[in-house]
Biopython code that builds the backbone (N, CA, C, O; Angstrom):
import numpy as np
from Bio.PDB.StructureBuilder import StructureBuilder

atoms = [
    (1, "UNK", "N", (79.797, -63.556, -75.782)),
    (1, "UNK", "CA", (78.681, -63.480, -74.851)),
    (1, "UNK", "C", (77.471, -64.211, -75.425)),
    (1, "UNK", "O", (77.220, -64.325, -76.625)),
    (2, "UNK", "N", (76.845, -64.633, -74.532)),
    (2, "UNK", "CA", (75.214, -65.233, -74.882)),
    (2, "UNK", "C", (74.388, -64.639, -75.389)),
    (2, "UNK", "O", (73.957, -63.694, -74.728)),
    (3, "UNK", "N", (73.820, -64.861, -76.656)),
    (3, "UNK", "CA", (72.521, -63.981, -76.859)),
    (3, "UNK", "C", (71.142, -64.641, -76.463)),
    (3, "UNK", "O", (70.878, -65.844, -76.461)),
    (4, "UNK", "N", (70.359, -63.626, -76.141)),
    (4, "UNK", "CA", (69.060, -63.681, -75.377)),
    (4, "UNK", "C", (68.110, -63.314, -76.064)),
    (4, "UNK", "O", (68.381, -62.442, -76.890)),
    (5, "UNK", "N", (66.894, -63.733, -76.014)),
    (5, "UNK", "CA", (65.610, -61.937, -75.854)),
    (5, "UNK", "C", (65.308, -61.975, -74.612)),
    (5, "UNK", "O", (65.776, -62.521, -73.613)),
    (6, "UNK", "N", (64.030, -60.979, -74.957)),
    (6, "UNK", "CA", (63.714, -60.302, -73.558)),
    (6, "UNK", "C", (62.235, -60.302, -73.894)),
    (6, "UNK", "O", (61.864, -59.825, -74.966)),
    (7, "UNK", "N", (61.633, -60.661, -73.285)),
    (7, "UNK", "CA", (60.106, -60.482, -73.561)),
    (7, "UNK", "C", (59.295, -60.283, -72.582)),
    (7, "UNK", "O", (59.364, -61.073, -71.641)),
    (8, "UNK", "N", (58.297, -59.166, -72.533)),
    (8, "UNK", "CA", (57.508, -58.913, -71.912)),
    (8, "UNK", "C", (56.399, -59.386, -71.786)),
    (8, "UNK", "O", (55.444, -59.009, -72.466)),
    (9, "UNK", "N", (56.317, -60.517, -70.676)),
    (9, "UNK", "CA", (55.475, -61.436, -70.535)),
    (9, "UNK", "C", (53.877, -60.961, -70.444)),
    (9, "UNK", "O", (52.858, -61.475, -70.904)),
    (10, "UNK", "N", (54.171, -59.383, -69.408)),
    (10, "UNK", "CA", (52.858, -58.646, -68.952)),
    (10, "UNK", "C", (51.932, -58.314, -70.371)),
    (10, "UNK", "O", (50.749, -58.538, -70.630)),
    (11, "UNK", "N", (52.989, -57.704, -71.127)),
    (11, "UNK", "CA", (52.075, -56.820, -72.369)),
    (11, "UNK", "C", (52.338, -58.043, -73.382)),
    (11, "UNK", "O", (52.022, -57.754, -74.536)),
    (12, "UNK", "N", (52.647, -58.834, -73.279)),
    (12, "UNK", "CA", (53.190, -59.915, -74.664)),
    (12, "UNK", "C", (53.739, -59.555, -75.698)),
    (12, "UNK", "O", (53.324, -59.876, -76.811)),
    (13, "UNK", "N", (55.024, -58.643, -75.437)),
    (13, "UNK", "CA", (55.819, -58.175, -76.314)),
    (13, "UNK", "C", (57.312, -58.314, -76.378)),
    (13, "UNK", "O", (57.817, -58.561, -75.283)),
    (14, "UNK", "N", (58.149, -58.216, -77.392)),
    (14, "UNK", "CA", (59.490, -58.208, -77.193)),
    (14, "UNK", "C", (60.256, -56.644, -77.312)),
    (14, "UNK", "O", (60.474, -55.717, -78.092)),
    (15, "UNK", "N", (60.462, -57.089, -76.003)),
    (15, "UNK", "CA", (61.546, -56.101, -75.834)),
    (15, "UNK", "C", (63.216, -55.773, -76.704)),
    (15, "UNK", "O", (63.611, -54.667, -77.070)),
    (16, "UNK", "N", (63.940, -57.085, -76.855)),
    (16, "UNK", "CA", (64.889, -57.212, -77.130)),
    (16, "UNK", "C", (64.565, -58.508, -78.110)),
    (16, "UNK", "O", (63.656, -59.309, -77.892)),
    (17, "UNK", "N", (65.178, -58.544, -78.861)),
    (17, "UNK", "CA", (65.426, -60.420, -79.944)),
    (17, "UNK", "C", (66.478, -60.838, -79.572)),
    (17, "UNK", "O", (66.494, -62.054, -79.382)),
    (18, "UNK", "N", (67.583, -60.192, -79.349)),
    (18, "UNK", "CA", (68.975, -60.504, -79.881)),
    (18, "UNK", "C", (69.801, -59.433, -78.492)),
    (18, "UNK", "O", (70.387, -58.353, -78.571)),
    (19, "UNK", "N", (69.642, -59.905, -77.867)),
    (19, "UNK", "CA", (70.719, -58.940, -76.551)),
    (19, "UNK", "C", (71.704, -59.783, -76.178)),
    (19, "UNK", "O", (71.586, -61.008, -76.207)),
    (20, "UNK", "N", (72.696, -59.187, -75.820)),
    (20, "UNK", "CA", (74.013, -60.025, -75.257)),
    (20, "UNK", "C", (73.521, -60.324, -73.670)),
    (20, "UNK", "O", (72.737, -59.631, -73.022)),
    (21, "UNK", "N", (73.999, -61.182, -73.364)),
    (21, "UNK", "CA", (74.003, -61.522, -71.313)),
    (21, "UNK", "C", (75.391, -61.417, -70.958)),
    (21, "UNK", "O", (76.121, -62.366, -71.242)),
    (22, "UNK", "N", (75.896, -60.346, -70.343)),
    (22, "UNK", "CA", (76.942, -59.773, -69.566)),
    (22, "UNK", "C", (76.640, -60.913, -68.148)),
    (22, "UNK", "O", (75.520, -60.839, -67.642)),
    (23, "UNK", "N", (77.583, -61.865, -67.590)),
    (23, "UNK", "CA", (77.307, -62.041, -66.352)),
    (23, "UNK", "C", (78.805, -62.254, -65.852)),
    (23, "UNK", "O", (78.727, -62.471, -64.643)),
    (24, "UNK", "N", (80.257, -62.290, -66.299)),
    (24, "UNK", "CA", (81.621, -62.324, -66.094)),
    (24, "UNK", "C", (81.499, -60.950, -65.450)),
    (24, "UNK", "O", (80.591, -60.157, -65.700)),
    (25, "UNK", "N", (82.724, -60.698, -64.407)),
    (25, "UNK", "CA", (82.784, -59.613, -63.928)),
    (25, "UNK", "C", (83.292, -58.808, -64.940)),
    (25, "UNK", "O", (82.971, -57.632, -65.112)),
    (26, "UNK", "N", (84.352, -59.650, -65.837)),
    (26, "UNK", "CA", (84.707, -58.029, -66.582)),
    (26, "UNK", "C", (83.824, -57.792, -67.821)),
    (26, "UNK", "O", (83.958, -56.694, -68.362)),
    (27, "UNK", "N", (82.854, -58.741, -68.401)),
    (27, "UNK", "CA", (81.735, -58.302, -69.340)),
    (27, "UNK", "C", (80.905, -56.894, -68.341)),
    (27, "UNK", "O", (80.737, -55.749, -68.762)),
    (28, "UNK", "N", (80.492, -57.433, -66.945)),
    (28, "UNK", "CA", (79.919, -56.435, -66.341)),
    (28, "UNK", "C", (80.480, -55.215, -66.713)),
    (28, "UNK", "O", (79.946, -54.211, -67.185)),
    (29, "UNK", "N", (81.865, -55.503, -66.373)),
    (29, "UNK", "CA", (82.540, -53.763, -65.956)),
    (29, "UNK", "C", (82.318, -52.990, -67.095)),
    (29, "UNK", "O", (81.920, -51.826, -67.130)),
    (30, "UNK", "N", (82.750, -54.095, -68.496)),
    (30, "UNK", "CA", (82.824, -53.029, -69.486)),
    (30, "UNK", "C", (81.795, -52.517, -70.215)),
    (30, "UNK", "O", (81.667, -51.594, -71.020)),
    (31, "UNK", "N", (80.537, -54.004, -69.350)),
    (31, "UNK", "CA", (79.463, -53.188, -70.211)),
    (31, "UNK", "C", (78.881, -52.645, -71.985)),
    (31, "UNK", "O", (78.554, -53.555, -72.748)),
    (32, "UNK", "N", (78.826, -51.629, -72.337)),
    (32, "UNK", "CA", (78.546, -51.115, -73.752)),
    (32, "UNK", "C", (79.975, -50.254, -73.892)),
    (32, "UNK", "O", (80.485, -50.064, -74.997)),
    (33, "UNK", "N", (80.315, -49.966, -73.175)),
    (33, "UNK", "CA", (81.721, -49.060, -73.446)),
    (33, "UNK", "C", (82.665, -49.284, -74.519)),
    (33, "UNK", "O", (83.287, -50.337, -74.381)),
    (34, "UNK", "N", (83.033, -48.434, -75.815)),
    (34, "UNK", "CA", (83.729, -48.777, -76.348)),
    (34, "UNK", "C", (82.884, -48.996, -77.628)),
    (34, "UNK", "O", (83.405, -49.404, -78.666)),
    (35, "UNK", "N", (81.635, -48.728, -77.530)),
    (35, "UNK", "CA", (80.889, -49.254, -78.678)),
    (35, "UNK", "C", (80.358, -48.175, -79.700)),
    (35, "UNK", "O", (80.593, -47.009, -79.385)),
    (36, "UNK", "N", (79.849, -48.340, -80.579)),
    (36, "UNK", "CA", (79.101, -46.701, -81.299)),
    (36, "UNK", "C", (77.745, -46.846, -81.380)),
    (36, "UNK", "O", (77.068, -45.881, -81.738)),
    (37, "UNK", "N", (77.006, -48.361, -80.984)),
    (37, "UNK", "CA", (75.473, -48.006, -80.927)),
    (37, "UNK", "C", (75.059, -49.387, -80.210)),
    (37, "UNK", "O", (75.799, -50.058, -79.491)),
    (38, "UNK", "N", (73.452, -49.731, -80.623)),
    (38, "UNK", "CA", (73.512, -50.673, -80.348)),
    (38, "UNK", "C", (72.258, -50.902, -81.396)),
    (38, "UNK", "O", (71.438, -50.007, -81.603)),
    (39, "UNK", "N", (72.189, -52.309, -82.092)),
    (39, "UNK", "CA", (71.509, -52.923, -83.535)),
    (39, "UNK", "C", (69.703, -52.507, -82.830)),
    (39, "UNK", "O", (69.516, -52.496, -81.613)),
    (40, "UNK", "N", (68.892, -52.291, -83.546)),
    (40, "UNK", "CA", (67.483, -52.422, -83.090)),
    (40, "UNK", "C", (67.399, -53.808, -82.963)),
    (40, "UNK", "O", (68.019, -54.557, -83.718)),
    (41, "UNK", "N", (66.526, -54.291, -81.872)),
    (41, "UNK", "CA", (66.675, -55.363, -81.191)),
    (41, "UNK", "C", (67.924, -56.215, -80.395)),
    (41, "UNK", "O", (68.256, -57.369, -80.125)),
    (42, "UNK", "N", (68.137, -55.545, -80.310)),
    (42, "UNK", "CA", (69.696, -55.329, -79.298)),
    (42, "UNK", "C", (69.979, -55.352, -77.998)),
    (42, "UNK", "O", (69.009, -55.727, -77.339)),
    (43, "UNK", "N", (70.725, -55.153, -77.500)),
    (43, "UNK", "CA", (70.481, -55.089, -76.124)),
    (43, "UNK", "C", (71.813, -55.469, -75.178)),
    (43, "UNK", "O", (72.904, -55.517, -75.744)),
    (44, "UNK", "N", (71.747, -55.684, -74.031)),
    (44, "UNK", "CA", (72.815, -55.714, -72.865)),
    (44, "UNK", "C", (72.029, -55.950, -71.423)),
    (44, "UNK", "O", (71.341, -55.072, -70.904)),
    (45, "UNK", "N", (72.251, -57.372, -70.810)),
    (45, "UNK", "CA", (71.452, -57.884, -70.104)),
    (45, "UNK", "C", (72.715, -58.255, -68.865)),
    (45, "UNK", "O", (73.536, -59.170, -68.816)),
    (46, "UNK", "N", (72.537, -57.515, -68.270)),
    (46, "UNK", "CA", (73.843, -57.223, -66.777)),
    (46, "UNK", "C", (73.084, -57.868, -65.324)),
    (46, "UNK", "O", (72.243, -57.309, -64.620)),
    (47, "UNK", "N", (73.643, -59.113, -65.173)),
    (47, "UNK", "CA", (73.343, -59.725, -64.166)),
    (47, "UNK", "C", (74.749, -60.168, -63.385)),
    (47, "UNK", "O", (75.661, -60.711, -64.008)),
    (48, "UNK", "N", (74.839, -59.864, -61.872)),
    (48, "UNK", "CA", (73.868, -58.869, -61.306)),
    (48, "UNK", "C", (74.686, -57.681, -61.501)),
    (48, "UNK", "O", (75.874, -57.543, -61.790)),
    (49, "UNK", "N", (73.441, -56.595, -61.194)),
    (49, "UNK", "CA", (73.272, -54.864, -61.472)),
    (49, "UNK", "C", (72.331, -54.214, -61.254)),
    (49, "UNK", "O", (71.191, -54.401, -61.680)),
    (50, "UNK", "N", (72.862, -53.044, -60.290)),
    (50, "UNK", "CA", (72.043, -52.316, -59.865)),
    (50, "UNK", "C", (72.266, -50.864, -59.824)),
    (50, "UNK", "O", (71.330, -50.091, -59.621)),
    (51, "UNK", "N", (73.074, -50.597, -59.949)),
    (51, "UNK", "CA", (73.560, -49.322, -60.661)),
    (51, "UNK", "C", (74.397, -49.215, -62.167)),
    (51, "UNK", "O", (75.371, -49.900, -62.479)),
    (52, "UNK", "N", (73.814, -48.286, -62.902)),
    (52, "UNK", "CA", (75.173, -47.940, -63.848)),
    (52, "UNK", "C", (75.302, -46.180, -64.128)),
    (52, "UNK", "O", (74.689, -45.299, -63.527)),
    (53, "UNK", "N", (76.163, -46.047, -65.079)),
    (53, "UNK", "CA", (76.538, -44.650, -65.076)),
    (53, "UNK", "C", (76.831, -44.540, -66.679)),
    (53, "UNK", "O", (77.403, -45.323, -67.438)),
    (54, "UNK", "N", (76.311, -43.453, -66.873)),
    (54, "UNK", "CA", (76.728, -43.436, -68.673)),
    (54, "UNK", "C", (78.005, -42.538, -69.061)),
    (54, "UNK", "O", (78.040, -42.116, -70.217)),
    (55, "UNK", "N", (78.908, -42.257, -68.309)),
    (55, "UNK", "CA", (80.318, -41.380, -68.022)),
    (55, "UNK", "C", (81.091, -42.491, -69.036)),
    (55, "UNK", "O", (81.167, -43.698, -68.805)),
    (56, "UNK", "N", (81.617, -41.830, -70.152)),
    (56, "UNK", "CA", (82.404, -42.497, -71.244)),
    (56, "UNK", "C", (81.295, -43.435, -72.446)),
    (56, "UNK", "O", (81.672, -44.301, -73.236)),
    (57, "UNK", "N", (80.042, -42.981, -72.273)),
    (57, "UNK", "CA", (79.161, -43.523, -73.589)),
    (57, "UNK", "C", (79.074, -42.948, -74.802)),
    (57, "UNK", "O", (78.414, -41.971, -74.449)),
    (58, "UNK", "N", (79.197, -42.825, -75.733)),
    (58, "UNK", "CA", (79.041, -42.684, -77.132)),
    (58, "UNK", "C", (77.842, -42.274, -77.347)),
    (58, "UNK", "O", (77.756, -41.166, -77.877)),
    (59, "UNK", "N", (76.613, -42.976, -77.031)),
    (59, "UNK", "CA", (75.127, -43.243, -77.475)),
    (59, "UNK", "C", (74.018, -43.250, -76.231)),
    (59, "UNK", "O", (74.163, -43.858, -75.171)),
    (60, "UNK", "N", (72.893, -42.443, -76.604)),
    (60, "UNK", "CA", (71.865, -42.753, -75.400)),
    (60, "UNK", "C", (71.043, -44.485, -75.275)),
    (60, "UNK", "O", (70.746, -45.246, -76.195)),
    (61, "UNK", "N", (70.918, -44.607, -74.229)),
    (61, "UNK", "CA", (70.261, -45.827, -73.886)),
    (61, "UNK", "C", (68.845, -45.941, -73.631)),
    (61, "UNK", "O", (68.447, -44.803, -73.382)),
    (62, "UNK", "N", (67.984, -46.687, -73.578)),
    (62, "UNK", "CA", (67.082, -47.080, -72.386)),
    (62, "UNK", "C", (66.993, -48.141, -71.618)),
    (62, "UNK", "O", (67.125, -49.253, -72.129)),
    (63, "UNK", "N", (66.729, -47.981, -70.110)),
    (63, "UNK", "CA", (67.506, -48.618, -69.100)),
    (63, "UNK", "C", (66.299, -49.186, -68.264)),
    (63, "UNK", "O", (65.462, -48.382, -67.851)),
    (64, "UNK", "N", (66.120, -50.943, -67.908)),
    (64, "UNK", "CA", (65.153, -51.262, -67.184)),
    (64, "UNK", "C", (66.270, -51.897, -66.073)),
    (64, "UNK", "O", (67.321, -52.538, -66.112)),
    (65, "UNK", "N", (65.489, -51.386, -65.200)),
    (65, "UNK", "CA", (66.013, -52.634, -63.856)),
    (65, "UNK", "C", (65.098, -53.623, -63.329)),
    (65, "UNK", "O", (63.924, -53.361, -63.592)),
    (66, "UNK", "N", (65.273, -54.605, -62.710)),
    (66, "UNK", "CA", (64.467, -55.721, -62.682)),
    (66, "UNK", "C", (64.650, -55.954, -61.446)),
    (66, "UNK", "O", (65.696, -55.497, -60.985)),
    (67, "UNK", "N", (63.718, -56.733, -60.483)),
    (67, "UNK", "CA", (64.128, -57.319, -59.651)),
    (67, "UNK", "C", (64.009, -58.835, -59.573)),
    (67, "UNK", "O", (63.273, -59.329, -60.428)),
    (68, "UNK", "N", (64.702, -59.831, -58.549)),
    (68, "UNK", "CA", (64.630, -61.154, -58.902)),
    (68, "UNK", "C", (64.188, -62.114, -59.692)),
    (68, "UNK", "O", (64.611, -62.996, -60.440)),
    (69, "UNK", "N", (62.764, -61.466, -59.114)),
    (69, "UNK", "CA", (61.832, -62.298, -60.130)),
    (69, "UNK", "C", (61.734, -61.551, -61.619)),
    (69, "UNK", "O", (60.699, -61.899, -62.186)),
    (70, "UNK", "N", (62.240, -60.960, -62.117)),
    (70, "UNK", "CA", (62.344, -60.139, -63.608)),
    (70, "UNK", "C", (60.822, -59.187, -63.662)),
    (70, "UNK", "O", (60.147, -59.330, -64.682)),
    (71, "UNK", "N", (60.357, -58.335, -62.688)),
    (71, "UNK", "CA", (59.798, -57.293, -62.257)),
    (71, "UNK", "C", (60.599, -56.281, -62.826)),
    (71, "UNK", "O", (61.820, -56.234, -62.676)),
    (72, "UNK", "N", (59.935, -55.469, -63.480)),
    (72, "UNK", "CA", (60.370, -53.658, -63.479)),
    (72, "UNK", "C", (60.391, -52.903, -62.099)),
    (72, "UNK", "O", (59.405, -52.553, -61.452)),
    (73, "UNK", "N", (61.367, -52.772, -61.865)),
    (73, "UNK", "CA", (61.326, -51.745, -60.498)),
    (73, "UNK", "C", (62.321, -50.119, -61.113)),
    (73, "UNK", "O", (62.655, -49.228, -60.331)),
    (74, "UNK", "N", (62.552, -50.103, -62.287)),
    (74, "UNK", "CA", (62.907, -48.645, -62.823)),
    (74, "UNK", "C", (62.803, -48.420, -64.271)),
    (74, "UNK", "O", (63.156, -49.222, -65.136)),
    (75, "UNK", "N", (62.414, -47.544, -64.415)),
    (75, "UNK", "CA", (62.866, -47.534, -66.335)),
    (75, "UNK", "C", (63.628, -45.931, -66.428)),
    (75, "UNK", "O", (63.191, -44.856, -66.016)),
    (76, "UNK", "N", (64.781, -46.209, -67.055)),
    (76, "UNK", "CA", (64.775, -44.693, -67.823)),
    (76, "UNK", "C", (65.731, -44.638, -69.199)),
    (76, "UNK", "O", (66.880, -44.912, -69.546)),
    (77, "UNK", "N", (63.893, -43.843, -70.011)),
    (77, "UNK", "CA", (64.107, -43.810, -71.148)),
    (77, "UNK", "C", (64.856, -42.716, -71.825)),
    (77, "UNK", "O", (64.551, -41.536, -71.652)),
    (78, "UNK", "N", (65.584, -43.000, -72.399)),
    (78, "UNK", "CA", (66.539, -41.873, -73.301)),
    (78, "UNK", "C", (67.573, -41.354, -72.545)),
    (78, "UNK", "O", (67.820, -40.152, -72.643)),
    (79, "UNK", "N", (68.488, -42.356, -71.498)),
    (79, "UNK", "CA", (69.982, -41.607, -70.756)),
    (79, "UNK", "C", (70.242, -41.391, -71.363)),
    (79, "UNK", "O", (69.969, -42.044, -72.371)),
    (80, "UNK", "N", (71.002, -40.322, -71.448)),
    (80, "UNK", "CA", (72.162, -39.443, -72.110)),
    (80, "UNK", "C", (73.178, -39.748, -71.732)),
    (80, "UNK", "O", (73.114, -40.045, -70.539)),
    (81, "UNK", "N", (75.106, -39.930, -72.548)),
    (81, "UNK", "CA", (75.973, -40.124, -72.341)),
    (81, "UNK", "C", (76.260, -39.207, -71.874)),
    (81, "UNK", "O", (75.683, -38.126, -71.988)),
    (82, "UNK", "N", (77.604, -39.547, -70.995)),
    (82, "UNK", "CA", (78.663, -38.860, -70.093)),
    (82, "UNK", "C", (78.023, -37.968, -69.070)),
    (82, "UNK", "O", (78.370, -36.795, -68.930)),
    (83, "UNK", "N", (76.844, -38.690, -68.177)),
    (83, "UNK", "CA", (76.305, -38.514, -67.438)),
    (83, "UNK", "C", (76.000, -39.246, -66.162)),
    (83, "UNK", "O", (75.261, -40.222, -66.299)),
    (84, "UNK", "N", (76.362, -39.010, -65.116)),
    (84, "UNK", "CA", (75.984, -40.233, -63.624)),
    (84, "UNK", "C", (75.109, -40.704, -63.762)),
    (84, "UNK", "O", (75.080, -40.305, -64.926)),
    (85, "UNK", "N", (73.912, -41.454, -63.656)),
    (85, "UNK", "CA", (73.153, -42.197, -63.236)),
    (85, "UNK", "C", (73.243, -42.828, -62.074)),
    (85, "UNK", "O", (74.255, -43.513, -61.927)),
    (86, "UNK", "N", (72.057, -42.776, -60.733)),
    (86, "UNK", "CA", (71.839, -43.968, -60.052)),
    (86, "UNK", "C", (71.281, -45.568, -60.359)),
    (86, "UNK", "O", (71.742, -46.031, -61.402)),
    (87, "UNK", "N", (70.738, -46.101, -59.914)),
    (87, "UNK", "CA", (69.859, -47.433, -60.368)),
    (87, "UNK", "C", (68.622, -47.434, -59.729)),
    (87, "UNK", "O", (67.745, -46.591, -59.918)),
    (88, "UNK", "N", (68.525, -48.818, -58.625)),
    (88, "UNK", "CA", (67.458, -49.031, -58.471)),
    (88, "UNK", "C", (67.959, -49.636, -57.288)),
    (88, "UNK", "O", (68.939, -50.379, -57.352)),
    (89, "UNK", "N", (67.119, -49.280, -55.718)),
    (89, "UNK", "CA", (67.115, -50.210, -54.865)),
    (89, "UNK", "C", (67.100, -51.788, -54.757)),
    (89, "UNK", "O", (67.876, -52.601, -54.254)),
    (90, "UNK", "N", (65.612, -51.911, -55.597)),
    (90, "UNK", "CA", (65.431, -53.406, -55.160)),
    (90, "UNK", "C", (65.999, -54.111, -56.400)),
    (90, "UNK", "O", (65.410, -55.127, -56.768)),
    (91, "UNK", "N", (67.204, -53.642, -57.173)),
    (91, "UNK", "CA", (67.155, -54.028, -58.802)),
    (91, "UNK", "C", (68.439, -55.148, -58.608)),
    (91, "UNK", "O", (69.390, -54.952, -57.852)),
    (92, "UNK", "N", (68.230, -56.530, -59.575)),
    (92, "UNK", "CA", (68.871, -57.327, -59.406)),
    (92, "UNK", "C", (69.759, -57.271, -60.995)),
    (92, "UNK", "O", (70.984, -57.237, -61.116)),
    (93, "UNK", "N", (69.022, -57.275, -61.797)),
    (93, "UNK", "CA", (69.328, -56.737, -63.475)),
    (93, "UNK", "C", (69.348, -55.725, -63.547)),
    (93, "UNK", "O", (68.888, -54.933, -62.724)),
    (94, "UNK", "N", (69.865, -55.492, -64.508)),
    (94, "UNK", "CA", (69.791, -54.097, -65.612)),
    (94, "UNK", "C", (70.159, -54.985, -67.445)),
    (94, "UNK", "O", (70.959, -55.766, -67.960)),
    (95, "UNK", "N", (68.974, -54.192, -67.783)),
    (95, "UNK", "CA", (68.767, -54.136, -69.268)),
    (95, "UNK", "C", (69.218, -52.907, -69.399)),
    (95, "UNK", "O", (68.952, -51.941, -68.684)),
    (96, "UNK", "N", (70.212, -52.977, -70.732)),
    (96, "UNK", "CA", (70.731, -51.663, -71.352)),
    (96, "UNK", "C", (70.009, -51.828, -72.808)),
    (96, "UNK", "O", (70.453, -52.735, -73.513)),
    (97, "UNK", "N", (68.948, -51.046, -73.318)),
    (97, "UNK", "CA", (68.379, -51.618, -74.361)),
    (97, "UNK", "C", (68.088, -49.913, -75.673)),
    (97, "UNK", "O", (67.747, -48.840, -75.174)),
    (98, "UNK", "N", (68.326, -50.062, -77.349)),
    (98, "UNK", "CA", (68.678, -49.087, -77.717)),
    (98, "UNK", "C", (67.286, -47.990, -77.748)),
    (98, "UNK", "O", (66.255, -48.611, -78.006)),
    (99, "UNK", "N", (67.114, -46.790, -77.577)),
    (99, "UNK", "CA", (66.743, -45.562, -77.139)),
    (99, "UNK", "C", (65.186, -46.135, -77.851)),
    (99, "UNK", "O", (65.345, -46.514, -79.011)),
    (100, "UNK", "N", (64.029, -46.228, -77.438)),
    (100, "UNK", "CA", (62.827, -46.233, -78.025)),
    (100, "UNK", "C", (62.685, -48.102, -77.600)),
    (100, "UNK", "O", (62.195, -48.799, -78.489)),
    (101, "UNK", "N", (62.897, -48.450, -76.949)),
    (101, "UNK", "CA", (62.683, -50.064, -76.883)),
    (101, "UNK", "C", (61.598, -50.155, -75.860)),
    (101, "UNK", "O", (60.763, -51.050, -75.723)),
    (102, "UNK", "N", (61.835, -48.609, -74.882)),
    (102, "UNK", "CA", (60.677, -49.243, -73.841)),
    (102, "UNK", "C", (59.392, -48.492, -74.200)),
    (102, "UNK", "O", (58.333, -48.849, -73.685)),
    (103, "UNK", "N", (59.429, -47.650, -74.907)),
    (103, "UNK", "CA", (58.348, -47.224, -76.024)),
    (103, "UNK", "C", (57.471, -48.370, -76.957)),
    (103, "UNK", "O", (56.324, -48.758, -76.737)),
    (104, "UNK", "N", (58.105, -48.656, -77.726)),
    (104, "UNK", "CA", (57.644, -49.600, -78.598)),
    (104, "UNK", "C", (57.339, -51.208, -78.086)),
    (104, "UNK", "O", (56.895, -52.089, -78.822)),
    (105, "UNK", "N", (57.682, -51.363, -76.672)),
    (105, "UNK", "CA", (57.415, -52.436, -76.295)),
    (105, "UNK", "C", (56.361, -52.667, -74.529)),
    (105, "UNK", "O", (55.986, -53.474, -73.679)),
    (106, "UNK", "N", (56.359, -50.621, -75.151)),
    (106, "UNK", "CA", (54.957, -50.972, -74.040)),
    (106, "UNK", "C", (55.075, -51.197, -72.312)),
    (106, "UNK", "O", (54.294, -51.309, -71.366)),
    (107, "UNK", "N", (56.420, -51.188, -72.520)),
    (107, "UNK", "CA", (56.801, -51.805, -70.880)),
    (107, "UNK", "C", (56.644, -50.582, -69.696)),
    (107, "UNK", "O", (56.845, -49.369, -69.756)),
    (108, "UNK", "N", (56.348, -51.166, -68.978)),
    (108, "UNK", "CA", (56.023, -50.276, -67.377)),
    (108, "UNK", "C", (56.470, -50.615, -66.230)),
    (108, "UNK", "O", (56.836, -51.786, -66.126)),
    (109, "UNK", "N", (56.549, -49.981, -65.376)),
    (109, "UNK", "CA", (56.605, -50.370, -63.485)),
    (109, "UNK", "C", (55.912, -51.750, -63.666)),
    (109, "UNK", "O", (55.091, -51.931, -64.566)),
    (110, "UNK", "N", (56.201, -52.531, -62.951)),
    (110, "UNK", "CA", (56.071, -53.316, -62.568)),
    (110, "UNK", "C", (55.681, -54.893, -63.548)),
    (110, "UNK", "O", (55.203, -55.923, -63.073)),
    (111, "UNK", "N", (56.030, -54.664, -64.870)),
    (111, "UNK", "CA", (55.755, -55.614, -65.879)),
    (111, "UNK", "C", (56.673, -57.011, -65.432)),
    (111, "UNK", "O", (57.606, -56.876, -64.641)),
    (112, "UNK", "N", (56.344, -58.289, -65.976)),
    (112, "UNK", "CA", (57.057, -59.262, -66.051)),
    (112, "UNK", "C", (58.227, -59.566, -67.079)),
    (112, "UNK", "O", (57.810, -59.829, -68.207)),
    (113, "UNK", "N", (59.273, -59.580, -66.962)),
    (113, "UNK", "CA", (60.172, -59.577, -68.243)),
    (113, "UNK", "C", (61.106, -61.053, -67.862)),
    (113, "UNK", "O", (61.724, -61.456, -66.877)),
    (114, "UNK", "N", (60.814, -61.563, -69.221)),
    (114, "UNK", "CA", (61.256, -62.892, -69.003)),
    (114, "UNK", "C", (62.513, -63.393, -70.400)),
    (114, "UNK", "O", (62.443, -63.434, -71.629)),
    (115, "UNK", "N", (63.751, -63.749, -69.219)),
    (115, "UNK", "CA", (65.221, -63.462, -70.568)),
    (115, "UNK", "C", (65.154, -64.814, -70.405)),
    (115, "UNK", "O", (65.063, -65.515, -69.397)),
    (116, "UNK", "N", (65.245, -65.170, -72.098)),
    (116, "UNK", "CA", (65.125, -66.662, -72.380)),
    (116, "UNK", "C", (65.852, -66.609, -73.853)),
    (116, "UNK", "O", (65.734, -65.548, -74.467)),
    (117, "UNK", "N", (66.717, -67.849, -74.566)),
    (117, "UNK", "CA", (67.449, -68.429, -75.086)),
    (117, "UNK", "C", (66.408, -68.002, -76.646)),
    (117, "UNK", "O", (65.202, -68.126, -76.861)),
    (118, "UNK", "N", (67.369, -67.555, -77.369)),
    (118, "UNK", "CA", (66.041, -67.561, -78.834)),
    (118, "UNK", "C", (65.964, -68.504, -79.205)),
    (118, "UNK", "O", (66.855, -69.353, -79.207)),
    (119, "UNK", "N", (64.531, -68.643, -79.750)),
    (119, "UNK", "CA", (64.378, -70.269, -80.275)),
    (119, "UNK", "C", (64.886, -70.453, -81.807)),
    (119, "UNK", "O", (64.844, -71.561, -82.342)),
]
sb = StructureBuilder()
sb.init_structure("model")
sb.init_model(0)
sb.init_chain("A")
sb.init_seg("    ")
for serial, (resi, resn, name, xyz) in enumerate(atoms, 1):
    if name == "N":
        sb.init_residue(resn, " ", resi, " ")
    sb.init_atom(name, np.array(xyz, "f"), 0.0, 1.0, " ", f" {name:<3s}", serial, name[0])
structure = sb.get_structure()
């Protein structure tokens, strides 16, 4: 898979350094599954996605959804495994990013998040 970051254009911060880009259907399906964590600065960048479910996870997440334009239209911090989750109406992404990322990077409703190639 591709690695990315993720940076929060609004607050001028990084979210992610080093995230994978899921965009094959079966990268989608499988997602983080199968894994035991994920590295600080890490991440899982699921295009497109608008729902996920943490039923068979190992590890808690924190979860942004985005819309087109890479808008926050959900955050939730600290899912818990082997639990349903909905998503997000207007959500075109989903960031799967490790537990404290949207803490430390400041991010909110409606921020700009912009996934670009590390330099």
């Amino acid at each position: 898979m591709e690695r990315v970051a993720i940076r929060n254009m609004t607050k001028q911060t990084t979210v992610a350094s080093a995230a994978e880009r899921a965009t094959s259907f079966l990268s989608r399906g499988r997602g983080l599954l199968g894994r035991k964590g994920l590295p600080i600065g890490g991440g899982l960048v699921i295009v497109p996605c608008a729902n996920i479910h943490m039923i068979g996870m190992q590890f808690a997440l924190d979860v942004i959804f985005l819309d087109r334009a890479g808008r926050v239209v959900k955050l939730y911090p600290d899912l818990r495994p082997w639990r349903p989750y909905a998503g997000a109406r207007k959500a075109h992404t989903t960031l799967e990013l490790p537990v404290g990322a949207i803490r430390e990077s400041a991010t909110t409703l409606g921020d700009l998040l912009m996934i670009e190639l590390p330099a």
